[in-house]
DOTIMAR-50996 format. One record per residue (C-alpha): residue in three letters; x, y, z. Coordinates in steps of 0.001 Angstrom, whole numbers, plus 500000, padded with zeros to 6 digits. Layout:
# residues N
AlaXYZ ...
# end
This chain:
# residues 499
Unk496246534609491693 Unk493203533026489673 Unk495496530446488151 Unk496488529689491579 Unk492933529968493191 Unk491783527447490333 Unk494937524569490834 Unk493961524457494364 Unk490097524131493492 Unk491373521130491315 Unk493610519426493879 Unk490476519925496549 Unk488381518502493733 Unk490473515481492803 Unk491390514566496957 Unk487760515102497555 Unk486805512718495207 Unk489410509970496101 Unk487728510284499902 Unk483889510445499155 Unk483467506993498969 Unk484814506622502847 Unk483059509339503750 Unk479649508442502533 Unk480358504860503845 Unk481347506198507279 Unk477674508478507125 Unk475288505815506457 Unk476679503239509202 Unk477090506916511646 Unk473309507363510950 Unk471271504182510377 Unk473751501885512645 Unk475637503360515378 Unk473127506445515889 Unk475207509300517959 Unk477665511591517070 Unk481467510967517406 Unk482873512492520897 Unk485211514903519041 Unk483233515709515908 Unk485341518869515529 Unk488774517070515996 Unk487766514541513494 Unk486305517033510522 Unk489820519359510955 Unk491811516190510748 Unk489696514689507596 Unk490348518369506098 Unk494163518194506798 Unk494026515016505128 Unk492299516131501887 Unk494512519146501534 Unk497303517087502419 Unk496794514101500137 Unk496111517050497244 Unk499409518986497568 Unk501209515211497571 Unk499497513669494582 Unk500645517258493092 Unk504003516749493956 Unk504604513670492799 Unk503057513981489163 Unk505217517394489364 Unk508324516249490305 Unk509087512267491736 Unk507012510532488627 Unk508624512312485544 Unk512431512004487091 Unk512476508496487653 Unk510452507742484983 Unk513148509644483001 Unk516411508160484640 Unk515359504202484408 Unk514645505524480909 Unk518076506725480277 Unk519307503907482366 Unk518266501040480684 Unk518663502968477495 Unk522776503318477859 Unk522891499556479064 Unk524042500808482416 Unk522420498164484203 Unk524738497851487202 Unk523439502024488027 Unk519963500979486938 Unk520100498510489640 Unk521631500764491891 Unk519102503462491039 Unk515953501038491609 Unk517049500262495061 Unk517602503525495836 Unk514969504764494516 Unk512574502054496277 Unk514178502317499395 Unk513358506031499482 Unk509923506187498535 Unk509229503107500700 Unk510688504919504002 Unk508344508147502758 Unk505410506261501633 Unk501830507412504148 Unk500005504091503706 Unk503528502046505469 Unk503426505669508121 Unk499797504599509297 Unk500372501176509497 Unk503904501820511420 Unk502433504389513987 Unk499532502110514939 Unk502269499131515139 Unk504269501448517480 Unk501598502630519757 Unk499526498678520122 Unk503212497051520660 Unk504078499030523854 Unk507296500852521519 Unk508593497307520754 Unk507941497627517372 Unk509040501347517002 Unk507403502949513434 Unk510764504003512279 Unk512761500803512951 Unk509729499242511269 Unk509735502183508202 Unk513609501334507676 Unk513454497121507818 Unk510153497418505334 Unk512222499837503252 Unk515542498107502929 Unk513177494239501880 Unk512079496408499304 Unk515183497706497862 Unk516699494683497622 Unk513606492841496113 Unk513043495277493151 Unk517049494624492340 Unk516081490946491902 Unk513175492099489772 Unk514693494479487539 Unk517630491553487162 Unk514491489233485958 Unk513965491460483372 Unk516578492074482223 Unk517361488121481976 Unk513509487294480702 Unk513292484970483598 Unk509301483995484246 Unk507838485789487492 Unk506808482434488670 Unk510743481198489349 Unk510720484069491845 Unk507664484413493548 Unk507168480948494009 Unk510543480427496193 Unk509667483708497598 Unk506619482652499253 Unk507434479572500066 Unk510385481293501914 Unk507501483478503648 Unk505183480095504918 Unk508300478605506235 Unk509293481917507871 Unk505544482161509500 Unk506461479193511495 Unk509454480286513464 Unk508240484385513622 Unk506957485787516892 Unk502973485581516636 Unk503144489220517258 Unk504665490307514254 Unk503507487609511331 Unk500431489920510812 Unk502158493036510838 Unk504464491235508346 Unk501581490682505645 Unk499807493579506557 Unk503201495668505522 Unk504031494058502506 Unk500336494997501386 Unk500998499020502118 Unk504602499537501135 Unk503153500051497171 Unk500958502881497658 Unk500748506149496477 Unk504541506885496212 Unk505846503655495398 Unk503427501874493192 Unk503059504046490226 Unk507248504445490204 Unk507577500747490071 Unk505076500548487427 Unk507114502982485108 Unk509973501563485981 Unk508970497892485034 Unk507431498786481797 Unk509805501442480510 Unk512575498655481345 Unk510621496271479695 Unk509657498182476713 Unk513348499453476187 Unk514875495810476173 Unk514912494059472835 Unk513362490639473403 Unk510852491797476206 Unk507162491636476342 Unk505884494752478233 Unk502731492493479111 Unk504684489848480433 Unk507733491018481403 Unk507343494810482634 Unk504617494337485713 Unk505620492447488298 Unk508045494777490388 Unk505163495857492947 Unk504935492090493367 Unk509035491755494650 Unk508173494845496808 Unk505010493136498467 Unk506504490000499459 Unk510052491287500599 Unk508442493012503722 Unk506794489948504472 Unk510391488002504702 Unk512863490521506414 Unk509827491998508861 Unk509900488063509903 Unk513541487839509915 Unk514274490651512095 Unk511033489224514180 Unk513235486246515254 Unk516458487952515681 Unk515554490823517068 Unk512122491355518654 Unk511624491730522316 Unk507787491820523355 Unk507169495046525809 Unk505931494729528813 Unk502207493993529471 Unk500338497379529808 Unk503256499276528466 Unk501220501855526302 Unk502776504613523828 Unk501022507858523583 Unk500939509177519896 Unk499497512047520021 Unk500586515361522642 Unk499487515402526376 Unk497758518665527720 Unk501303520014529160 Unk502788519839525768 Unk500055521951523992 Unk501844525143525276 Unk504912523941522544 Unk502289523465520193 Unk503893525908517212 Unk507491524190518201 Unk505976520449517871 Unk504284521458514436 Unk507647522662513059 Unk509621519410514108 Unk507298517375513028 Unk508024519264509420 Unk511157519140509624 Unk511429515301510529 Unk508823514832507057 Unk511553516675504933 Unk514318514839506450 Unk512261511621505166 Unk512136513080502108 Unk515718514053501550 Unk516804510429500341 Unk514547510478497584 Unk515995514257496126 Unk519600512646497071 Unk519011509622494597 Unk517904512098491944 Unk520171514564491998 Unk523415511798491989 Unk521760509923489351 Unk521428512707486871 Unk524756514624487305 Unk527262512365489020 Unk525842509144486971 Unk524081510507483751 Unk526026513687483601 Unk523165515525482581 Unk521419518499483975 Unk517851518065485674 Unk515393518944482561 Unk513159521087485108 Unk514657521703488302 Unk512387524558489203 Unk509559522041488601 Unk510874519355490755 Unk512272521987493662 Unk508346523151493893 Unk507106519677493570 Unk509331518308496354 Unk507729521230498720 Unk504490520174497846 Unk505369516636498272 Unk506877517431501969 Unk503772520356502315 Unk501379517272502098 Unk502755514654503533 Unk502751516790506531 Unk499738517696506218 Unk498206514052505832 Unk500372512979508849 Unk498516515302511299 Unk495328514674509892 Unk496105510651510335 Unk496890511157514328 Unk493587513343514658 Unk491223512586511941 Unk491133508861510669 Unk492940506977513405 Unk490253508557515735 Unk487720507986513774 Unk488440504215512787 Unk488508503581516636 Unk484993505569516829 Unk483273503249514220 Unk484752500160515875 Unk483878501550518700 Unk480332502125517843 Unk479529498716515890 Unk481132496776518568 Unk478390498604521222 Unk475222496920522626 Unk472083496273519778 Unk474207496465516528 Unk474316493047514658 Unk477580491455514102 Unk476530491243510277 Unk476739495166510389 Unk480606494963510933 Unk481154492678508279 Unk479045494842505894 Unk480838497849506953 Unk484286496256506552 Unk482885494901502896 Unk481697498500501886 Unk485092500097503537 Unk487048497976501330 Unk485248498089497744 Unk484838501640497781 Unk488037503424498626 Unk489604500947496423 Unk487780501379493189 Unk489015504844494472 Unk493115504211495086 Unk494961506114492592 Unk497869503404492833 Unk495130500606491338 Unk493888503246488953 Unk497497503964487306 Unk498008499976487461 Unk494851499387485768 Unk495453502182482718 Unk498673500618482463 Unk497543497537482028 Unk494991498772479487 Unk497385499896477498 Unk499737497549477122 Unk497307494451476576 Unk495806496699473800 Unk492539496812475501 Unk492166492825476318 Unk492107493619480383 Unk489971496586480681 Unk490752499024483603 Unk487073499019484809 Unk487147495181484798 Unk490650494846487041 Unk489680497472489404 Unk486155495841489816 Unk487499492624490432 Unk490192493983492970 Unk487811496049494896 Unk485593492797495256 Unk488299490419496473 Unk489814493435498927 Unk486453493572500348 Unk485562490262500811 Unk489063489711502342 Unk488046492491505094 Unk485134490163506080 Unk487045487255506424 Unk489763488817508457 Unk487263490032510572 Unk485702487172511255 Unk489265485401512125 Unk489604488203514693 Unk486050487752516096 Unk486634483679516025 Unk490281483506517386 Unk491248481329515089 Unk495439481884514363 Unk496040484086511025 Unk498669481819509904 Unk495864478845509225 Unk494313481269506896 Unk497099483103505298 Unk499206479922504694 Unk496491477893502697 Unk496093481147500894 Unk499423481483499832 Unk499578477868498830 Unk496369478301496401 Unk498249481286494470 Unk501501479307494004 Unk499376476734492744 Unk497467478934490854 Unk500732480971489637 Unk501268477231487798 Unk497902477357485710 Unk496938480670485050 Unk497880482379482007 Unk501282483714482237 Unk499924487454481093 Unk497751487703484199 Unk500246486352486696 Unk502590489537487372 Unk499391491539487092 Unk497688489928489567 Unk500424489478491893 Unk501000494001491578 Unk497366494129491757 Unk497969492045495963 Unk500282495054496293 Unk498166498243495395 Unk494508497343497203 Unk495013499225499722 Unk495111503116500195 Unk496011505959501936 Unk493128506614503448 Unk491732502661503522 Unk494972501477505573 Unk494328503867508659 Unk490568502639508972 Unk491374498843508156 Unk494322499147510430 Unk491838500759513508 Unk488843498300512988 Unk491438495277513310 Unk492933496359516167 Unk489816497890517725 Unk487955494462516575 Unk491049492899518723 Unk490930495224521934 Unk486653494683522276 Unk486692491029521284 Unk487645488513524782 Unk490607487024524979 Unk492223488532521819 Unk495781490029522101 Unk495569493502519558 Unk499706492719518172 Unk498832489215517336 Unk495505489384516867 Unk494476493109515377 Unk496742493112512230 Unk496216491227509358 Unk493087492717507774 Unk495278494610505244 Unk497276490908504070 Unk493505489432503402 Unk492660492463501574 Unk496288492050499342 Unk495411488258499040 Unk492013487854497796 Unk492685490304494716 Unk495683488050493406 Unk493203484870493707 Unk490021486421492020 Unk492449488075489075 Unk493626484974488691 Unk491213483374488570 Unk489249485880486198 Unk492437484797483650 Unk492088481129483781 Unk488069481464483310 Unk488670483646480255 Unk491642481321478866 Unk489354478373479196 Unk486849480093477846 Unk488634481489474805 Unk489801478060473988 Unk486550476610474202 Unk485398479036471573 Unk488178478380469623 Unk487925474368469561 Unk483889475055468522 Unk484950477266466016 Unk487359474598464908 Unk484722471879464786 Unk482237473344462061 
# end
C-alpha cells in the first residue's frame, strides 16, 4: 500500500507540474484583469482535478506499456530487414495512436459542437488518423532510401497552399489547426523512437539527419486529406444548428450509465493500438510479449486516464477557456490584455509539453550536445506564443487565415532551401509538438470565443487557426536559430583562417 500511496503522489506530482504554468497564468489574468470569480468555480476545479489525475495515470501508461513495445518492434523490425511489416507496423501504429490521441479529442469535440454536427469529432478523429498513417509510410520509406526531408515536405506543402484555395473556408483552419495536435502526447514521442531507432539501425544513416522528421509527415498529412475530404464531402449545417456536448438536466438521472459508456467507447478507441501490438509480436515477429503483465496494467491506466482527462476537458478546461474569453472580451479590459494572455498561455504550457521535452532530449543526444534541450524548447515556446498573438489579432481584424498561413508556408519552403540540413527535420517535428494537452483546449476556446464576441466573425471559419500559428512560428524561429549559428560558425571559421 505505501509503494502504491507513493506512485500516485509521483504521478500527482509530475501532472501537477506539467499544469502549473496554466494555472498560475489563468490566476493572475482571474485576479488583476477580469476581477470576479468564474460562474461554476466548483465545476471547473473537479474538472481541472479529473484532468490532472487523468493526464497522470496516461503519461503512466504509456511509459509502462505503448513506448517500450513499439519502441521494441520498429527495433526488431528494421533489425530483420522486414521493411514491408515495418511499414505496415508504422501505419498502424500511427493510425492508432492518432485516433486515441487527447490533444486531436479537444480539438475534434469543439469542431463538432461550433460546426452544427457537420464536422462530427469522430469522422474528423478517423480522416486525421488515416493522413497520418499513410504519411509516416512515406517517411519511414525516406529513410530507409536516405532521401533529404526537403524532397518531401516541399511538394507536400505546396500540395497544402494549392489545396487552401479550393477547401471550404470552414474547414482550412481546422485543417492546420489538426495537423498541429495529431503529435501530442501519444503520438509524438512514438514517432520519435521510431525515426531514430530506424535511423540508427540502418547502415548509411545519420540519426541527426535522417531519424527526426516523421512528426513532420504526420503534421502536414492532416492538413491535405482534412482539405480533401473538405471539398468532396463537407456539407455546412444549418445556421443556428447547435450540438450540445455535455448532458441536459433529464439525462443526469442516467448519470452512472453515461459514465460507463463513455468508458467503454475510450477502450474501444484504444483497442486498435493493443491489436497492432499483439499481431506484430506473435503473428509477425513470432515472439512472445517481453512483459505482458506490464503492458495489460499499462493499457488500463492508459484507458483509466484518458477517461479521466476526457471528462475533465467537457467540464473543466473547455469551460474555463470560454470563461477567460469571456472575461477579457468584457467592458474595461484592454485589448493588449488578450494578446498578453494568449502570449503567456502559449510560452508556458509549452516549455511544459512533455512531447517537446522528449523531442528536445532527443535531440540533445543525438547532436552530442550542439542543440541544447533548454535552447529548442526556449525558442519553440517563444515562436508558439507569439503565433497566439498574431492569430488573435487575424480573428479580431477579419482578415482571411489563408493570407497569413500561405505566405508562412512559403517562407519555410524557402527557408527549408537555406538552412542547415541538421535543423530542417528538427524544426519541421518541433511545428508538430507545440502544442499540448492541456494548451489545445484553451487555444482552441479563446479562438472560437475570440470569433463568437468579435462582429461579423463566423466561429468555423473564423475561430480555428490559433493552434496552425502556434505550429508555424516554431519551424521559422528554429530555423532560423540554425542559419544564424551556421553563418556564424563560418564567420569564425574564415577569421580563424585569416591570421
Amino acid at each position: 500500500m505505501g509503494s502504491l500511496l507513493r506512485i500516485v503522489r509521483e504521478l500527482m506530482r509530475d501532472a501537477a507540474r506539467d499544469l502549473a504554468p496554466t494555472l498560475v497564468v489563468v490566476a493572475i489574468f482571474q485576479v488583476f484583469f477580469i476581477q470576479r470569480m468564474p460562474d461554476s468555480p466548483a465545476g471547473l476545479i473537479g474538472g481541472f482535478a479529473a484532468v490532472l489525475l487523468g493526464l497522470a495515470l496516461f503519461v503512466k501508461g504509456l511509459d509502462a506499456a505503448i513506448f517500450p513495445a513499439g519502441e521494441t518492434m520498429a527495433f526488431d523490425f528494421a533489425r530483420r530487414g522486414s521493411f514491408l511489416w515495418l511499414m505496415l507496423f508504422a501505419f498502424c501504429i500511427s493510425f492508432a495512436s492518432v485516433a486515441a490521441e487527447p490533444a486531436l479529442m479537444a480539438v475534434a469535440y469543439k469542431a463538432e459542437a461550433v460546426s452544427g454536427g457537420s464536422m462530427g469529432a469522430l469522422t474528423l478523429r478517423m480522416v486525421a488518423a488515416l493522413g497520418v498513417g499513410l504519411a509516416v509510410v512515406v517517411g519511414v520509406w525516406r529513410i530507409v532510401l536516405g532521401h533529404s526531408i526537403g524532397n518531401y515536405l516541399i511538394p507536400g506543402y505546396l500540395i497544402v497552399i494549392a489545396l487552401t484555395v479550393f477547401s471550404p473556408p470552414q474547414l482550412v483552419g481546422l485543417a492546420f489547426d489538426s495537423g498541429g495536435v495529431v503529435a501530442s502526447t501519444v503520438t509524438a514521442p512514438l514517432l520519435t523512437a521510431l525515426g531514430v531507432g530506424l535511423a540508427t539501425s540502418i547502415r548509411g544513416r545519420n540519426p541527426m539527419l535522417d531519424g527526426f522528421g516523421l512528426i513532420a509527415f504526420g503534421a502536414l498529412a492532416p492538413m491535405i486529406i482534412i482539405q480533401i475530404y473538405g471539398i468532396v464531402f463537407f456539407v455546412p449545417a444549418a445556421a443556428g444548428t447547435a450540438v450540445v456536448m455535455m448532458p441536459t438536466d433529464d439525462q443526469h438521472q442516467y448519470a452512472a450509465l453515461e459514465l460507463l459508456l463513455d468508458f467503454l467507447i475510450m477502450v474501444r478507441n484504444l483497442l486498435p493500438i493493443i491489436v497492432v501490438v499483439l499481431f506484430s509480436s506473435f503473428v509477425i515477429l513470432r515472439r512472445p510479449l517481453a512483459d505482458p503483465k506490464g503492458l495489460a496494467v499499462g493499457m488500463v491506466l492508459v484507458a483509466v486516464g484518458l477517461f479521466l482527462f476526457d471528462e475533465g476537458l467537457q467540464v473543466g478546461l473547455f469551460p474555463l477557456g470560454d470563461e477567460m474569453t469571456k472575461g477579457l472580451m468584457g467592458d474595461g479590459v484592454a485589448m493588449w490584455a488578450v494578446y498578453l494572455y494568449g502570449f503567456l498561455i502559449g510560452f508556458a504550457t509549452t516549455m511544459a509539453e512533455p512531447a517537446l521535452i522528449a523531442l528536445s532530449i532527443k535531440a540533445d543526444e543525438v547532436s552530442l550536445g550542439q542543440l541544447k534541450g533548454i535552447w529548442l524548447r526556449s525558442l519553440v515556446s517563444i515562436g508558439v506564443g507569439i503565433g497566439i498573438v498574431i492569430g488573435c489579432a487575424r480573428i479580431i481584424d477579419g482578415i482571411n487565415i489563408a493570407y497569413w498561413l500561405i505566405p508562412g508556408y512559403l517562407l519555410v519552403l524557402a527557408m527549408t532551401k537555406v538552412a542547415p540540413r541538421f535543423i530542417v527535420p528538427i524544426a519541421y517535428d518541433c511545428g508538430g509538438v507545440t502544442t499540448s494537452t492541456v494548451t489545445v483546449p484553451l487555444v482552441t476556446a479563446l479562438g472560437v470565443g475570440l470569433a463568437e464576441r468579435t462582429p461579423g466573425r463566423d466561429p468555423m471559419i473564423d475561430g480555428f487557426g490559433l493552434i496552425a500559428f502556434a505550429s508555424l512560428l516554431p519551424m521559422i524561429i528554429v530555423m532560423s536559430y540554425g542559419i544564424l549559428a551556421s553563418w556564424l560558425m563560418s564567420r569564425k571559421s574564415a577569421k580563424e583562417k585569416t591570421r
